[in-house]
SENUTOR-361939 format. One record per residue (C-alpha): residue in three letters; residue number from 1; x, y, z. Coordinates in steps of 0.25 Angstrom, whole numbers, plus 5000, padded with zeros to 4 digits. Layout:
BEGIN
+-----+-----+------+------+------+
:   r :   k :    X :    Y :    Z :
+-----+-----+------+------+------+
: ALA : NUM :    X :    Y :    Z :
...
+-----+-----+------+------+------+
This chain:
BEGIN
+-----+-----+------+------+------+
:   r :   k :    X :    Y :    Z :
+-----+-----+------+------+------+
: UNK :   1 : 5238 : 5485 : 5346 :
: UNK :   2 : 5250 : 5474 : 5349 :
: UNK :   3 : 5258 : 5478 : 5359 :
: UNK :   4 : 5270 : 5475 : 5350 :
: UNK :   5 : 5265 : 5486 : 5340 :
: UNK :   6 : 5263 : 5496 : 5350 :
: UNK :   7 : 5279 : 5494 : 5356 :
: UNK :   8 : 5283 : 5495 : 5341 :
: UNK :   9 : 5275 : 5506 : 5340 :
: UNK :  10 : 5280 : 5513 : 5352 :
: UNK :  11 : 5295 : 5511 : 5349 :
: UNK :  12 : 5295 : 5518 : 5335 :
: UNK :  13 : 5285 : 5530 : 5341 :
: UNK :  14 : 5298 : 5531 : 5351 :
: UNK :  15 : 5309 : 5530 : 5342 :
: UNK :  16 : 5318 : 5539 : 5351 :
: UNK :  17 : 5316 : 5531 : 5363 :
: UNK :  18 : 5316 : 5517 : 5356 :
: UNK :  19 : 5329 : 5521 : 5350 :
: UNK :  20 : 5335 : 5527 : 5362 :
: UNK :  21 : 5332 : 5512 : 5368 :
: UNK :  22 : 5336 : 5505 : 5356 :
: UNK :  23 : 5350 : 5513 : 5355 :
: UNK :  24 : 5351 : 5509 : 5370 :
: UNK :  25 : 5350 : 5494 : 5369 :
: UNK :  26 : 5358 : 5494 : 5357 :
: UNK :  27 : 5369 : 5502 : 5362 :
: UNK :  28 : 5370 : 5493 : 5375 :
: UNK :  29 : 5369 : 5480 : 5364 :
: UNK :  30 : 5380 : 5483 : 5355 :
: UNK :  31 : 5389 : 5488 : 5367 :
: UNK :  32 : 5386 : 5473 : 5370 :
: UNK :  33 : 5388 : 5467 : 5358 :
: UNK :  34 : 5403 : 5473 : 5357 :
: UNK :  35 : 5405 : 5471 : 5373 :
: UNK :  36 : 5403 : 5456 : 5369 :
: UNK :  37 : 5412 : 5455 : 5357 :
: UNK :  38 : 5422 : 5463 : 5363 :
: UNK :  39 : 5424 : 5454 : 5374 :
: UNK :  40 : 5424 : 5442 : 5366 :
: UNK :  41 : 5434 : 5447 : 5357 :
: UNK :  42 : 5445 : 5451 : 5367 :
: UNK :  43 : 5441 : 5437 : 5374 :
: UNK :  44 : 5444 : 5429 : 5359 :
: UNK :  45 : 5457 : 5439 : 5357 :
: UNK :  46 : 5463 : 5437 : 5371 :
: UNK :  47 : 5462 : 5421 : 5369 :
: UNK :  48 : 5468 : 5420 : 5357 :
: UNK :  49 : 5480 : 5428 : 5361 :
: UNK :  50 : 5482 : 5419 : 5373 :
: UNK :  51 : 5481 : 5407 : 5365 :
: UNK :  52 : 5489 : 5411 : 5352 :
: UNK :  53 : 5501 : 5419 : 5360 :
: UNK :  54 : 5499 : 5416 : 5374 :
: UNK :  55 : 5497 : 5403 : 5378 :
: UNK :  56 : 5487 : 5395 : 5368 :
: UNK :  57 : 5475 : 5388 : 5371 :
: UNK :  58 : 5484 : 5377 : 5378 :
: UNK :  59 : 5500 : 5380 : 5382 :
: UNK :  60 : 5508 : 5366 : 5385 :
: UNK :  61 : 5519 : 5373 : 5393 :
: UNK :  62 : 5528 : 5366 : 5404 :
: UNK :  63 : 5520 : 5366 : 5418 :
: UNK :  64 : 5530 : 5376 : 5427 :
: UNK :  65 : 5533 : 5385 : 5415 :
: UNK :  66 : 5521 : 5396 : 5419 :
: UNK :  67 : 5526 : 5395 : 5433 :
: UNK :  68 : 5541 : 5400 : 5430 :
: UNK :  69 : 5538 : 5407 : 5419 :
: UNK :  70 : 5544 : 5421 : 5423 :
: UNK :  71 : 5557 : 5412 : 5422 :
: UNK :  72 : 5557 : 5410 : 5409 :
: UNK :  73 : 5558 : 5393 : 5409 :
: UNK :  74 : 5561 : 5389 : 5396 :
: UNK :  75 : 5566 : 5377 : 5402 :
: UNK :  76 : 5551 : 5375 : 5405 :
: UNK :  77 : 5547 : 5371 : 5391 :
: UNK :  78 : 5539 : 5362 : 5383 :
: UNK :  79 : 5550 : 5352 : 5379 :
: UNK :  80 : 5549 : 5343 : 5365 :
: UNK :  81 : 5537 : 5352 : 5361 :
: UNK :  82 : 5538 : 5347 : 5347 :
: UNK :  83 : 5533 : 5334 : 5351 :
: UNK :  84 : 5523 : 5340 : 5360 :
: UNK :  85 : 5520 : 5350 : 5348 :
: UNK :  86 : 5519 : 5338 : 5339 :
: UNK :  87 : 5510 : 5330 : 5349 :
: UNK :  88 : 5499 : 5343 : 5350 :
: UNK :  89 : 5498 : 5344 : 5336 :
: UNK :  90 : 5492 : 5330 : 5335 :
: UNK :  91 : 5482 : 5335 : 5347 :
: UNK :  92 : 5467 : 5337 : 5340 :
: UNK :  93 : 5466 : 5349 : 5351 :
: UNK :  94 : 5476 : 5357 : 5346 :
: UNK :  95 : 5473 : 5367 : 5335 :
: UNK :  96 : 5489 : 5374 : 5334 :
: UNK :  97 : 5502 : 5376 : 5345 :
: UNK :  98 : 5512 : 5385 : 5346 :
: UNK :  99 : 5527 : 5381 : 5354 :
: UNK : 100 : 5532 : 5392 : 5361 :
: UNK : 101 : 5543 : 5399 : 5369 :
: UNK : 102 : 5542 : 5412 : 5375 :
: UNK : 103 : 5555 : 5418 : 5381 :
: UNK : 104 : 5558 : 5430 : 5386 :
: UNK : 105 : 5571 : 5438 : 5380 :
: UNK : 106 : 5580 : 5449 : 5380 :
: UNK : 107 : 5583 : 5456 : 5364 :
: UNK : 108 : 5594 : 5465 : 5363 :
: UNK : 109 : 5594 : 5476 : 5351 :
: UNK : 110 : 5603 : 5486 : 5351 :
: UNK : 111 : 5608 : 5489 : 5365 :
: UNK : 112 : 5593 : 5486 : 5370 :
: UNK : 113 : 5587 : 5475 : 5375 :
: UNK : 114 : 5573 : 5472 : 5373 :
: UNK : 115 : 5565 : 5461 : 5382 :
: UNK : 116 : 5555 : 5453 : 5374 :
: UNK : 117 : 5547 : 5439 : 5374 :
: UNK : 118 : 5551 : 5429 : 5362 :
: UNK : 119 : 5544 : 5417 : 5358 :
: UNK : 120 : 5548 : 5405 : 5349 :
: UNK : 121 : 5539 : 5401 : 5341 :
: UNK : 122 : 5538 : 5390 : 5330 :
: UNK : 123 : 5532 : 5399 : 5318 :
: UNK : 124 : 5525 : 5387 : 5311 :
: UNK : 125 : 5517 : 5387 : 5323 :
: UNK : 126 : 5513 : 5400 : 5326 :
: UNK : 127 : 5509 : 5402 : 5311 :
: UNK : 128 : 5498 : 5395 : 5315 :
: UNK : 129 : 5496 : 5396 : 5330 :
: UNK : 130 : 5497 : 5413 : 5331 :
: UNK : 131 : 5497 : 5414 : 5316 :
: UNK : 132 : 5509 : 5423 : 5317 :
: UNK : 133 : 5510 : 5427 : 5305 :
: UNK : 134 : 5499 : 5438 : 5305 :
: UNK : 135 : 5506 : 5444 : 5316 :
: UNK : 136 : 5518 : 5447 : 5307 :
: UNK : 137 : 5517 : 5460 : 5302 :
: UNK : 138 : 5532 : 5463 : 5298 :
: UNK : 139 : 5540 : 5451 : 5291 :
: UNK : 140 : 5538 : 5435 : 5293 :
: UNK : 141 : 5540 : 5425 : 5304 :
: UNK : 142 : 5552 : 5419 : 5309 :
: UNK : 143 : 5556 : 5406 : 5304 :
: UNK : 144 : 5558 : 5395 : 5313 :
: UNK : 145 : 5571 : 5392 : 5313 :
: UNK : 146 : 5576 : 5404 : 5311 :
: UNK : 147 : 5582 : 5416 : 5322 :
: UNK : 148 : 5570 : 5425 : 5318 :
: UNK : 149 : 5560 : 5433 : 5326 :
: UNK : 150 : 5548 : 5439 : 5325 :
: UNK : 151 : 5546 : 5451 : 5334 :
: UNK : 152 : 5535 : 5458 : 5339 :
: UNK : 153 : 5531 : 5472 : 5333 :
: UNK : 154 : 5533 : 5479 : 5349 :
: UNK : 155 : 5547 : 5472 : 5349 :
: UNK : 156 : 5552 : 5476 : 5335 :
: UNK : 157 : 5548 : 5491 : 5338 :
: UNK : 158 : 5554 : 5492 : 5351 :
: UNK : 159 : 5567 : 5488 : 5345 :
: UNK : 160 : 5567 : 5493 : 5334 :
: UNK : 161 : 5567 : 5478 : 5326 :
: UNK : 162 : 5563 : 5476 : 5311 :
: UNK : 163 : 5561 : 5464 : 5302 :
: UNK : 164 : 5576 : 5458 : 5299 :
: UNK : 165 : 5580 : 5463 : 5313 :
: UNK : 166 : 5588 : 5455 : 5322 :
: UNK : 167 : 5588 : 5456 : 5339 :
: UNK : 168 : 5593 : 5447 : 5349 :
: UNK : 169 : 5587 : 5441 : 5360 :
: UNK : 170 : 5591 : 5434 : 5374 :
: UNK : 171 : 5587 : 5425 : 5383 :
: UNK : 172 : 5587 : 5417 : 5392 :
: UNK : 173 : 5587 : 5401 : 5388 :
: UNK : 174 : 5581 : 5387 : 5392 :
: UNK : 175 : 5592 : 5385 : 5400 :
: UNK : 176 : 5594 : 5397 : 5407 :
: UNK : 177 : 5605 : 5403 : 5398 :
: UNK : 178 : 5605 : 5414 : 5389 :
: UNK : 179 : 5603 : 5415 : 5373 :
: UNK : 180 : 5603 : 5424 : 5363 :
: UNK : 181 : 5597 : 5423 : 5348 :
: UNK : 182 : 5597 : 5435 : 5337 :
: UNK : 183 : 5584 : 5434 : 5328 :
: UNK : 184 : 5580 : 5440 : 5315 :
: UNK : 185 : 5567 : 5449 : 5317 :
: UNK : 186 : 5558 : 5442 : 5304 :
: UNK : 187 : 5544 : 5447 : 5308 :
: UNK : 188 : 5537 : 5457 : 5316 :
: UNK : 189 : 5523 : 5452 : 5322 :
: UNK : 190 : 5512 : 5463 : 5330 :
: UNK : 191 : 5502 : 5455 : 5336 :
: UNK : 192 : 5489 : 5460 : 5341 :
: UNK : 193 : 5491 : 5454 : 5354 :
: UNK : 194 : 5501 : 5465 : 5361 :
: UNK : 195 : 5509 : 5455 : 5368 :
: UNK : 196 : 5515 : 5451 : 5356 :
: UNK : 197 : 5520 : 5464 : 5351 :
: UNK : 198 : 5530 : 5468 : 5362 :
: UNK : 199 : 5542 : 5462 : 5365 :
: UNK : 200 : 5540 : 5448 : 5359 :
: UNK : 201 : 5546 : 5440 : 5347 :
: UNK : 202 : 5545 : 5424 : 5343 :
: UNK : 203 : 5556 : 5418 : 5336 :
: UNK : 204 : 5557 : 5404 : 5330 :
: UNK : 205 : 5554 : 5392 : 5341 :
: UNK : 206 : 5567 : 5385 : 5336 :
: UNK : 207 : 5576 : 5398 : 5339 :
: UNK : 208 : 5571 : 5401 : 5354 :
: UNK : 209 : 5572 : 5387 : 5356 :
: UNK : 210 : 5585 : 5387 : 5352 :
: UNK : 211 : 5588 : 5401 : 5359 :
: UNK : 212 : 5582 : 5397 : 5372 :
: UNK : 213 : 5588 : 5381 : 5371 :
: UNK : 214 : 5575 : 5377 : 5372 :
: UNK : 215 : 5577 : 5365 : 5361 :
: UNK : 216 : 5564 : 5359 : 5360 :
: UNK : 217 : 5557 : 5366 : 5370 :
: UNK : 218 : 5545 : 5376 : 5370 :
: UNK : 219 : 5540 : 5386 : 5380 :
: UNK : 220 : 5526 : 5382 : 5377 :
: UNK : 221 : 5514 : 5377 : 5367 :
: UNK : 222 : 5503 : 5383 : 5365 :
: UNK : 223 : 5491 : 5376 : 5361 :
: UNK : 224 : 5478 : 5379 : 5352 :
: UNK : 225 : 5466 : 5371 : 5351 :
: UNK : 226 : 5456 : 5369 : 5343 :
: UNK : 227 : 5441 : 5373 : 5345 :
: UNK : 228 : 5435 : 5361 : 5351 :
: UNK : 229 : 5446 : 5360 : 5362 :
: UNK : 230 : 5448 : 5368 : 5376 :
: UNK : 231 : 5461 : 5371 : 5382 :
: UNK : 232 : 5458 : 5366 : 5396 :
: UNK : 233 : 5454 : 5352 : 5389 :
: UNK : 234 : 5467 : 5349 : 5379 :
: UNK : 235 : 5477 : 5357 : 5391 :
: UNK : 236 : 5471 : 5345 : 5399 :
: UNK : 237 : 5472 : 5335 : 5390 :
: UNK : 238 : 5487 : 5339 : 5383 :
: UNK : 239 : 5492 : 5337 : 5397 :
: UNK : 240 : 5487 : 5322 : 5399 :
: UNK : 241 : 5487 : 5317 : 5385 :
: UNK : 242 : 5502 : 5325 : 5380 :
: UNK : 243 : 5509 : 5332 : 5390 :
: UNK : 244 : 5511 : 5318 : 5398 :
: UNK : 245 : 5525 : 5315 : 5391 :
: UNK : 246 : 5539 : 5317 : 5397 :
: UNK : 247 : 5543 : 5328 : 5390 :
: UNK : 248 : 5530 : 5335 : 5392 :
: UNK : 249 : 5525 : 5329 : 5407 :
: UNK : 250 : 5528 : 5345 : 5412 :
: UNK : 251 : 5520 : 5353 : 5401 :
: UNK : 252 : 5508 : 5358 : 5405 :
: UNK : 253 : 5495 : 5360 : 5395 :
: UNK : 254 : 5489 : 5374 : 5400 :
: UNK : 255 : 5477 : 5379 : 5393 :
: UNK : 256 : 5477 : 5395 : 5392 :
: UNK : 257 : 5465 : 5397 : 5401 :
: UNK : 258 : 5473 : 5390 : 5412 :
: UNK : 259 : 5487 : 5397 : 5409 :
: UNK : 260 : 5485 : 5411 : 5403 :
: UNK : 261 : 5487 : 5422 : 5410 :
: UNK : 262 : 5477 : 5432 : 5404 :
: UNK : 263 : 5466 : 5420 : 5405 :
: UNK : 264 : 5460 : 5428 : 5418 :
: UNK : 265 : 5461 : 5438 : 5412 :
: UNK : 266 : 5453 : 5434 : 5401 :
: UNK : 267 : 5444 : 5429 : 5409 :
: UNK : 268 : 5444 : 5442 : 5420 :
: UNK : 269 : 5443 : 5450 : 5407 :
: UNK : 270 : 5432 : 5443 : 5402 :
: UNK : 271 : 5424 : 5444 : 5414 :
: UNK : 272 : 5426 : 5459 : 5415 :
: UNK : 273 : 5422 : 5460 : 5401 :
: UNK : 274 : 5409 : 5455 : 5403 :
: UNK : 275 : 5408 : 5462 : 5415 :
: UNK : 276 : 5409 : 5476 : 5406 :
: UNK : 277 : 5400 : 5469 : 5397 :
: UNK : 278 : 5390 : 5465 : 5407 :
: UNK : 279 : 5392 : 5481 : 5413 :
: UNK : 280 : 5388 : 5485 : 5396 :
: UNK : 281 : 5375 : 5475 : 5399 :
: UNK : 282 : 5372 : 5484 : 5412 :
: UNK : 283 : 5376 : 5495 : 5406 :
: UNK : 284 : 5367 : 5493 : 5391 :
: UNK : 285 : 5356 : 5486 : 5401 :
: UNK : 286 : 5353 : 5500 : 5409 :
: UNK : 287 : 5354 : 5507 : 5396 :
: UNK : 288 : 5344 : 5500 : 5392 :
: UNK : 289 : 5335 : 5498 : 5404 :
: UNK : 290 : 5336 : 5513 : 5405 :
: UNK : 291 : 5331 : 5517 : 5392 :
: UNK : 292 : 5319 : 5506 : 5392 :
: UNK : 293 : 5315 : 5512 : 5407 :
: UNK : 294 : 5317 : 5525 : 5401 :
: UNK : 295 : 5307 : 5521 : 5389 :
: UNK : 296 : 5297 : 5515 : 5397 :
: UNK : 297 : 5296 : 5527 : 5409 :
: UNK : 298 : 5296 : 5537 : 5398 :
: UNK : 299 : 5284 : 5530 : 5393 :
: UNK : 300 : 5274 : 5529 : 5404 :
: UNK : 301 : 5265 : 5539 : 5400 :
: UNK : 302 : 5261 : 5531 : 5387 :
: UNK : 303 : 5260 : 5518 : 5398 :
: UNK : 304 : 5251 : 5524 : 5404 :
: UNK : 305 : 5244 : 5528 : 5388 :
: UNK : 306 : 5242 : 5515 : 5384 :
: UNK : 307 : 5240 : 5510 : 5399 :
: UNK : 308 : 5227 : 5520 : 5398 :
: UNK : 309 : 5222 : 5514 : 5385 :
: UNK : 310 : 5222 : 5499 : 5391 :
: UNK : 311 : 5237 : 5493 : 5389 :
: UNK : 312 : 5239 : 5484 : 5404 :
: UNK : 313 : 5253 : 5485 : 5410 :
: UNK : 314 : 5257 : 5472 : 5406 :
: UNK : 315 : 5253 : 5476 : 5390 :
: UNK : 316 : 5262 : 5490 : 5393 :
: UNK : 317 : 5273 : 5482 : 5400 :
: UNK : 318 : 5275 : 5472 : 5387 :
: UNK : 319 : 5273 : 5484 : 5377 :
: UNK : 320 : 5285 : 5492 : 5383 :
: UNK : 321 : 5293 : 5477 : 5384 :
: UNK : 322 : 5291 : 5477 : 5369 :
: UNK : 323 : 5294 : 5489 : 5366 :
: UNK : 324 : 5307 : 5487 : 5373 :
: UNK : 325 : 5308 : 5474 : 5367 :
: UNK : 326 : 5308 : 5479 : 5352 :
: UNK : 327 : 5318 : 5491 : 5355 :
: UNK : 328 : 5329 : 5482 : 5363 :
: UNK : 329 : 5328 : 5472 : 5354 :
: UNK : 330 : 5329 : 5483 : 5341 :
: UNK : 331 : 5341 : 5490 : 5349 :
: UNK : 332 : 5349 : 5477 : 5354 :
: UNK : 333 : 5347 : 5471 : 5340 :
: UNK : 334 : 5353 : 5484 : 5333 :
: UNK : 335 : 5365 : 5486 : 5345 :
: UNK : 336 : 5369 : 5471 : 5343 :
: UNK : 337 : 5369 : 5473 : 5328 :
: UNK : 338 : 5378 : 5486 : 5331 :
: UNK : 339 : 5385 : 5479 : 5342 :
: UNK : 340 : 5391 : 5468 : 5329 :
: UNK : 341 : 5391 : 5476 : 5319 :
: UNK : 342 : 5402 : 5485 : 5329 :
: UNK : 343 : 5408 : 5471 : 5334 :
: UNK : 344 : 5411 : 5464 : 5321 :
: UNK : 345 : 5418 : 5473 : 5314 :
: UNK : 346 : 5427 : 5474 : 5328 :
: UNK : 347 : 5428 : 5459 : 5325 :
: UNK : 348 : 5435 : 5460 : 5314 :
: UNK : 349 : 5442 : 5473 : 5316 :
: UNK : 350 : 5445 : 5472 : 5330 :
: UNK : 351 : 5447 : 5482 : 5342 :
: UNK : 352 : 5461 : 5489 : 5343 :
: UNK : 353 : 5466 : 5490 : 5357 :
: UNK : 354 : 5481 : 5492 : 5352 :
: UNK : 355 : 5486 : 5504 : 5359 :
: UNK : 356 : 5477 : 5498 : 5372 :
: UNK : 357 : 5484 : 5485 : 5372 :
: UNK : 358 : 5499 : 5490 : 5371 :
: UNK : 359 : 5506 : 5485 : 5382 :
: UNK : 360 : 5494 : 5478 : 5386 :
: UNK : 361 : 5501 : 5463 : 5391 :
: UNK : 362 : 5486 : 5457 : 5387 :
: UNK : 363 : 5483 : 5445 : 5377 :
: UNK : 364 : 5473 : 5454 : 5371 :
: UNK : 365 : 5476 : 5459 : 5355 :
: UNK : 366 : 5477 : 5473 : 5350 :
: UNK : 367 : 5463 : 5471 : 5344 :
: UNK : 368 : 5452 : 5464 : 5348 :
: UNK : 369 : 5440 : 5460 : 5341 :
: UNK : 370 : 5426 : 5458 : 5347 :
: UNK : 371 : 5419 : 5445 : 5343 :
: UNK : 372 : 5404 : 5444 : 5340 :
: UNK : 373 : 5399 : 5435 : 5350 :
: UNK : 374 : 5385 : 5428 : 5344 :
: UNK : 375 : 5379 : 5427 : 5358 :
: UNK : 376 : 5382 : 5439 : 5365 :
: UNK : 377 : 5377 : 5446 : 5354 :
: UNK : 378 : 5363 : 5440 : 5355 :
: UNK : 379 : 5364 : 5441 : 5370 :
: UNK : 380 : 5368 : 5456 : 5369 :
: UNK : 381 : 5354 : 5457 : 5361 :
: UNK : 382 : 5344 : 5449 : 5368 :
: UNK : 383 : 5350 : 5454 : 5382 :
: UNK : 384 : 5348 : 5469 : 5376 :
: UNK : 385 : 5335 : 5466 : 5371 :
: UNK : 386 : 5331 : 5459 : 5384 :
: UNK : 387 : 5336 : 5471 : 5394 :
: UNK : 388 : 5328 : 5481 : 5386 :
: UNK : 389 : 5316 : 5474 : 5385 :
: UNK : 390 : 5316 : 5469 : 5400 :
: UNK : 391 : 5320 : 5483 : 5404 :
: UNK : 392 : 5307 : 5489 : 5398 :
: UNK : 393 : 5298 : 5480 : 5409 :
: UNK : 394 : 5302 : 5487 : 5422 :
: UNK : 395 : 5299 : 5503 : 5418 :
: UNK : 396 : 5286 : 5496 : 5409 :
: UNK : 397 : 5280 : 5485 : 5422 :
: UNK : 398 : 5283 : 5497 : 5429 :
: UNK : 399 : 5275 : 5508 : 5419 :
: UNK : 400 : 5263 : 5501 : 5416 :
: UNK : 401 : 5259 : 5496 : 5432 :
: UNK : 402 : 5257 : 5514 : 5431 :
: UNK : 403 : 5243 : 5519 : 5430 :
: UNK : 404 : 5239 : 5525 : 5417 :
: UNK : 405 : 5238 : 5540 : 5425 :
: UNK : 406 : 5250 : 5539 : 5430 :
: UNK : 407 : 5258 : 5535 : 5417 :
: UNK : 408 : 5252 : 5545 : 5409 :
: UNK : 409 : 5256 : 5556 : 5420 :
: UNK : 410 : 5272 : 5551 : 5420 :
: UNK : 411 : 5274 : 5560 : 5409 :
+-----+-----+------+------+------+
């Protein structure tokens, strides 16, 4: 009879034991398979919120402004940046920008005073850059042009603001004077990045520039590409090719990988998550190690059986190989299978770590959904299937060199 038969045969006449080692390998694949999407998920969510609200793929900012930046130095700015702005929407590069200033400010409201983070913003813009408008979940946007505001869903609660509400803010100016402006509240935005729904408002570019006596003058621009280019190359190349001019000789083109603060940690992150993963592999690995060892110890009186009736070693070695071929391939097929049909609909639904990321000064969204990675996924299932099966040789080598006598007398 074919060996291929016989193991076939053997793994239905031991259904417990094969499913006891099927559920192993599968439980340890499909932990795997969602490890893996997890990680890719929160890697994908954490960039786009550093290059949508952060500091885009590329920031063209003025070269001394991270150094003094505790200081607040407006006057540090990106000067004529309608003409820069005009220039980088010719470039075949760039896919969208958004001009920016960001300025710290004082809001008094009825004998209290609230500190917060504004930003001017030119609407048109981030229509399309952040797609603002799907964060609006009370009233519209500001218009440009107009002393409107619209305030984060943290800041409204905590002073008691509706839509048609006014407060006042002030702050300190370009030129190192003081300003106040009163703006009407329009709209309420909730974000799912938490940084974004405390103590944080964006106005009309025009009006902060006009509150701050910036003119034509921006903190920032931040920069997306498209696909087919890096942020290192066109950084590179904006600086030799643009920013050469008079007015822009002291810019600096800084690609996010190079200037972001949680870049290291995305990085330190991402080398601890696939350190928990790799520890899920180990883990998984002597799960299944242990059950195949277990199978094939528990088993050495039948070795010894069929070595009595003329099966050599080498023909019981491959037998139990087999046999731990077809039940690690059946139980990594299955866990993989369960291991998507958990992870998509996480991918579409997401993750809530809501009440976890309160307070949580992390570029990280309130919910985060795993993305199916097509070659993970098929390594999860050959690495599985591998293990198993390989794992089946030591206990089996080690089986069939035992005399017949002594195999039947192990049990």
């Amino acid at each position: 009879m074919k060996l291929r038969k016989i193991a076939w045969r053997n793994i239905r006449r031991n259904g417990r034991r094969s499913l006891l080692s099927m559920s192993a390998i599968g439980i340890a694949a499909m932990a795997f398979v969602f490890l893996f999407g997890f990680i890719e998920g929160m890697k994908h969510d954490v960039a786009y919120n550093i290059h949508t609200f952060v500091n885009g793929e590329v920031l063209v900012r003025h070269q001394d402004f991270a150094k003094y930046r505790h200081l607040n130095p407006l006057h540090l700015g990106v000067k004529n940046y309608q003409e820069l702005v005009s220039n980088l929407e010719t470039r075949p590069e760039v896919e969208m920008m958004s001009p920016r200033i960001k300025f710290p400010t004082a809001i008094y409201q009825e004998g209290n005073t609230y500190r917060a983070q504004g930003m001017g913003v030119d609407f048109n813009h981030e229509t399309e850059y952040q797609q603002i408008e799907q964060y609006v979940v009370e009233g519209r946007l500001p218009r440009n042009g107009e002393n409107e505001a619209l305030i984060a869903s943290g800041l409204a609660k905590d002073m008691g603001l509706e839509i048609g509400d006014r407060f006042t803010i002030l702050t300190q100016t370009m030129g190192r004077g003081m300003n106040a402006i009163t703006l009407n509240i329009t709209g309420i935005s909730h974000y799912d990045f938490q940084g974004l729904n405390g103590n944080f408002f964006q106005a009309p570019l025009d009006r902060i520039q006009y509150l701050l006596r910036m003119e034509d003058s921006v903190s920032e621009i931040l920069i997306k590409l498209h696909e087919d280019y890096t942020p290192e190359s066109f950084a590179s190349v904006l600086k030799t090719e643009l920013l050469q001019g008079e007015s822009w000789a002291e810019l600096e083109a800084a690609p996010w990988t190079r200037i972001s603060e949680t870049y290291n940690m995305i990085a330190l992150a991402e080398a601890i998550y696939y350190l928990i993963a790799l520890l899920f592999f180990f883990l998984g690995s002597t799960v299944i190690i242990n059950t195949m060892m277990m199978t094939v110890f528990e088993r050495r009186k039948e070795i010894g059986t069929v070595s009595a009736m003329g099966m050599t070693g080498p023909e019981v070695v491959r037998l139990f190989f087999l046999e731990a071929f077809y039940i690690s391939v059946i139980g990594s097929f299955v866990g993989v299978l369960v291991g998507i049909g958990i992870t998509y609909p996480l991918s579409i639904y997401g993750i809530s770590f809501g009440a976890a990321m309160e307070g949580v000064d992390f570029e990280m969204s309130e919910v985060v959904r795993p993305i199916l990675n097509f070659k993970s996924t098929i390594f999860v299932f050959v690495y599985s299937s591998l293990v198993a099966s390989l794992a089946s040789l030591i206990p089996s080598r080690k089986s069939a060199k035992v005399k017949p006598v002594e195999a039947l007398r192990a049990i």
